[in-house]
C-alpha positions, 0 to 999 in steps of 0.5 A: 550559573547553577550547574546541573542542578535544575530545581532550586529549593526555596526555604519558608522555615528553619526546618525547611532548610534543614530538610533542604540541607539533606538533598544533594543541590548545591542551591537554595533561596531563602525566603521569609526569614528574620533579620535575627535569625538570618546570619545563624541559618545562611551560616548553617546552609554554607556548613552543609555546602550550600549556596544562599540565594536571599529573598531580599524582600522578604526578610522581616526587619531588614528594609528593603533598600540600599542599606539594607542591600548593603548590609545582606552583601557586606555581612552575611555575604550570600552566593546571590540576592533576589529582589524585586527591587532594581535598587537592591539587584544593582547593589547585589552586582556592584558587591559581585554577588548573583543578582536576580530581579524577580518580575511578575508577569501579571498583565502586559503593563507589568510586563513591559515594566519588567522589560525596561526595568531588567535593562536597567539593572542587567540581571545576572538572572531573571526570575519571572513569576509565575514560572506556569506560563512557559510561552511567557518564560520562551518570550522572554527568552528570546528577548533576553541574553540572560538566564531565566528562572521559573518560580511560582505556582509550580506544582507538578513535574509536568510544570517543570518540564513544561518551563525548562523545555521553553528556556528556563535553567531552573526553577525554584520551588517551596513545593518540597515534593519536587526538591527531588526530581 
């Protein structure tokens, strides 16, 4: 899904994405950004040849849900959506765009939730927070024929290793120290 690339950077500013657009990944998410903003910086990233991955929950003055799902896929065309949201991830695929539902494992409730929820939606991909519980990413690994993505509180290499080795394709980071590896 995302080539060899194996750290997906994730973008909190405009500088950010400056920065971002400099290295040598194909990839990047956007993450809190404004609805004003948001077609001059994903125009700006697909300059540099990058491929947007939106944070559909996190744009500021976009609602978050079929319209406004509606809206990222028609006019500012992103390579994928993330969401927590099985509404906006269902509108992503029906659009033929990646469609990521984020889910987050915080007790075994939410996670039997998130179970039912991704066979719903059939993800192109899974993004399970927080990305620093690798026997979480191997388990839902093993339950799910679908790529999963670590993401949240990864701050070393050793966390990257530790979810890559245990079934993730890639992580996605803020952590600009390791857009690098």
């Amino acid at each position: 899904m995302f080539g060899q690339q194996k750290i997906i950077p994730a973008a909190h500013q405009e500088r950010d994405i400056e920065k971002i657009i400099a290295l040598d990944g194909e990839y990047l998410v956007m993450l809190e950004t404004h609805i004003a903003q948001l077609k001059s910086l994903v125009n700006l990233a697909k300059s540099a040849n990058k491929k947007v991955i939106l944070h559909a929950d996190l744009i500021n003055g976009l609602k978050n849900d079929d319209y406004g799902a509606e809206y990222l896929c028609q006019e500012i065309r992103p390579a994928g959506i993330v969401s927590t949201r099985s509404n906006v991830v269902i509108k992503a695929k029906q659009q033929h765009i990646i469609a990521i539902q984020r889910l987050f494992t915080i007790d075994s409730s939410a996670y039997t939730k998130g179970i039912a929820m991704i066979e719903k939606t059939n993800p192109d991909a899974i993004e399970l927070l927080p990305g620093i519980l690798p026997n979480q990413i191997a388990r839902m690994k093993a339950m799910m024929n679908i790529p999963l993505i670590a993401g949240g509180l990864i701050e070393t290499e050793e966390q990257v290793n530790a979810a890559l080795e245990n079934g993730a394709i890639a992580i996605t980071t803020s952590n600009k120290k390791l857009w690098n590896l």
